[in-house]
N, C-alpha and C positions, 0 to 999 in steps of 0.2 A: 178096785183096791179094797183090801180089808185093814185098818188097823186092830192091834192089840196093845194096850196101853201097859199092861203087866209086865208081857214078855219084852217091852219097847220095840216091836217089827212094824212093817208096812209091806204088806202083800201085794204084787199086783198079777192078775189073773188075764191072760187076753183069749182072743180063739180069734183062728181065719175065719173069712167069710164062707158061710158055709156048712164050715164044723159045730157039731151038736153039743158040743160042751166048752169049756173053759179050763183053759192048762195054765198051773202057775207059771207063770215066767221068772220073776224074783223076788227072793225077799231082802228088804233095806233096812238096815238097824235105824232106828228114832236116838237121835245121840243124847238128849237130855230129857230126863221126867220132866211134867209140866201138872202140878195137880194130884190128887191119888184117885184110888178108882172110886168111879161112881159119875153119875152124868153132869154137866153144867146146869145148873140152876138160874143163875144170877150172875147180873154183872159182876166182874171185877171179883169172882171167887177164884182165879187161877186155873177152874180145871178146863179138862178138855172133854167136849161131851162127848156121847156115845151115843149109837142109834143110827139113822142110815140118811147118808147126804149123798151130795156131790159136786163136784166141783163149779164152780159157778165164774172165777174172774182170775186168770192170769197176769203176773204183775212183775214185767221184766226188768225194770226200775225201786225193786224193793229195795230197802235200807238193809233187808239181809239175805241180801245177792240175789234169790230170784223167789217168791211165791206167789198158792196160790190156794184162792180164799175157797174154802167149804160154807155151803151156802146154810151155816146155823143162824138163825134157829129156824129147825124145820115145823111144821103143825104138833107135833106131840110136846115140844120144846115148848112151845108158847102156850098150850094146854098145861104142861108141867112146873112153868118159871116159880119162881118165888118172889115177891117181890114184885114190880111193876117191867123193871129191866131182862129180861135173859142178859144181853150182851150179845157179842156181834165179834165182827173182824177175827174169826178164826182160822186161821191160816197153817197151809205146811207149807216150810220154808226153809233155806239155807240160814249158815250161821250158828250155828248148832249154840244158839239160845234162846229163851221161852219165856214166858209166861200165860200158857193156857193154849199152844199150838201145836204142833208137830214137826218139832226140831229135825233137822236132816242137817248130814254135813254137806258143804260147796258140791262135790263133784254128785253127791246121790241126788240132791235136788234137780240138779242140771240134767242129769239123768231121765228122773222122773219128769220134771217138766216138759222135755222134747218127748216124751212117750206119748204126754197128755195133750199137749198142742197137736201130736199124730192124729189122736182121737176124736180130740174136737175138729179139727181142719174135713175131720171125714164125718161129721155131724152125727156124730157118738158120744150120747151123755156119758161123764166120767162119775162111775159112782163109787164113792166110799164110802163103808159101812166100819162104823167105830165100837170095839165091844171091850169093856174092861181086861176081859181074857180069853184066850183060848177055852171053849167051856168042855174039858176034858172032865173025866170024873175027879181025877185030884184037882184041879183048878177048882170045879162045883166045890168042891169040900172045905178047900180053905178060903172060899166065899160066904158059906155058910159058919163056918166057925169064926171069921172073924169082923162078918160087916151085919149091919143092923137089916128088920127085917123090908124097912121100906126099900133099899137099896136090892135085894134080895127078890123080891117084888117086880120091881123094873127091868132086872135082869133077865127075870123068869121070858118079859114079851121079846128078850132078842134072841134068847135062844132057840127057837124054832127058824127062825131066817139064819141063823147058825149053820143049825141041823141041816135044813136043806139046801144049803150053797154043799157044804160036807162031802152030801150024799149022794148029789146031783149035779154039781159043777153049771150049775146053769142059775139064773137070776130068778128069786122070786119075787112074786107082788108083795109089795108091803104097804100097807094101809094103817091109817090109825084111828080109832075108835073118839069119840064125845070126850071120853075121860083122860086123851091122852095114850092109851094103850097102843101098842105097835100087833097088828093080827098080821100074818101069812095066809 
């Protein structure tokens, strides 16, 4: 899965056994903002980070309806935090309300959830990769005109695992450096 927090979508990409690359399947609108762009830091700032997870705990008894938790904060995250806290408990989930998650309405979650239970029950990590936006050249532009340069920065380390999901439709290695840096 890919989110985009700009556009508010959630992609998810599958492929047969077999096949050399990975073909969209659908895209699901995010029904509510949660945060503005730029990654999670710290507890109890609302956003929702960005950088490359996956899903980690299925919860069919949620409070709103069904989710399921993204396994933040990953190593770059905890390299990154601010503060002693990142924060934790970041979920997509039905109920199309938020605070720092990824809002979905009842029937898209239900959707997506049975996709993911598919995936997992056949011992396939679910990975979601979270990027501010789409890094199109107009997107790059009004990133640069309008957000500071540390954020601009961080951005710069997902665009290459951007590029080459893009270009290649297949998954790459992502690693992250001492400093926190995300390399491909």
């Amino acid at each position: 899965m890919r989110a985009f927090k700009h556009e508010r979508i959630v992609e998810v990409w599958l492929k047969n056994k077999g096949e050399p690359r990975y073909k969209l399947f659908r895209t699901y609108d995010i029904c509510a903002s949660s945060g503005s762009l730029g990654p999670k830091r710290t507890e109890g700032d609302g956003q929702v980070p960005e950088g490359f997870y996956k899903i980690d705990l299925f919860n069919p008894k949620s409070d709103y309806y069904l989710s399921m938790r993204i396994n933040y904060p990953n190593s770059s995250d905890l390299i990154l935090r601010e503060g002693t806290a990142p924060g934790g408990a970041i979920m997509m989930h039905g109920n199309c309300v938020t605070i720092g998650c990824l809002p979905m309405t009842d029937d898209k979650i239900k959707e997506l959830y049975v996709l993911c239970l598919e995936a997992r029950n056949r011992n396939n990590p679910i990975y979601i990769d979270i990027y501010p936006v789409k890094f199109t050249d107009e997107n790059i532009a009004m990133l640069e005109k309008n957000y500071p340069k540390s954020k601009l920065t961080f951005w710069r380390t997902l665009k290459p695992v951007y590029d080459y999901f893009e270009t290649n439709h297949w998954l790459p290695r992502v690693s992250v450096d001492p400093k926190g840096k995300y390399l491909d």
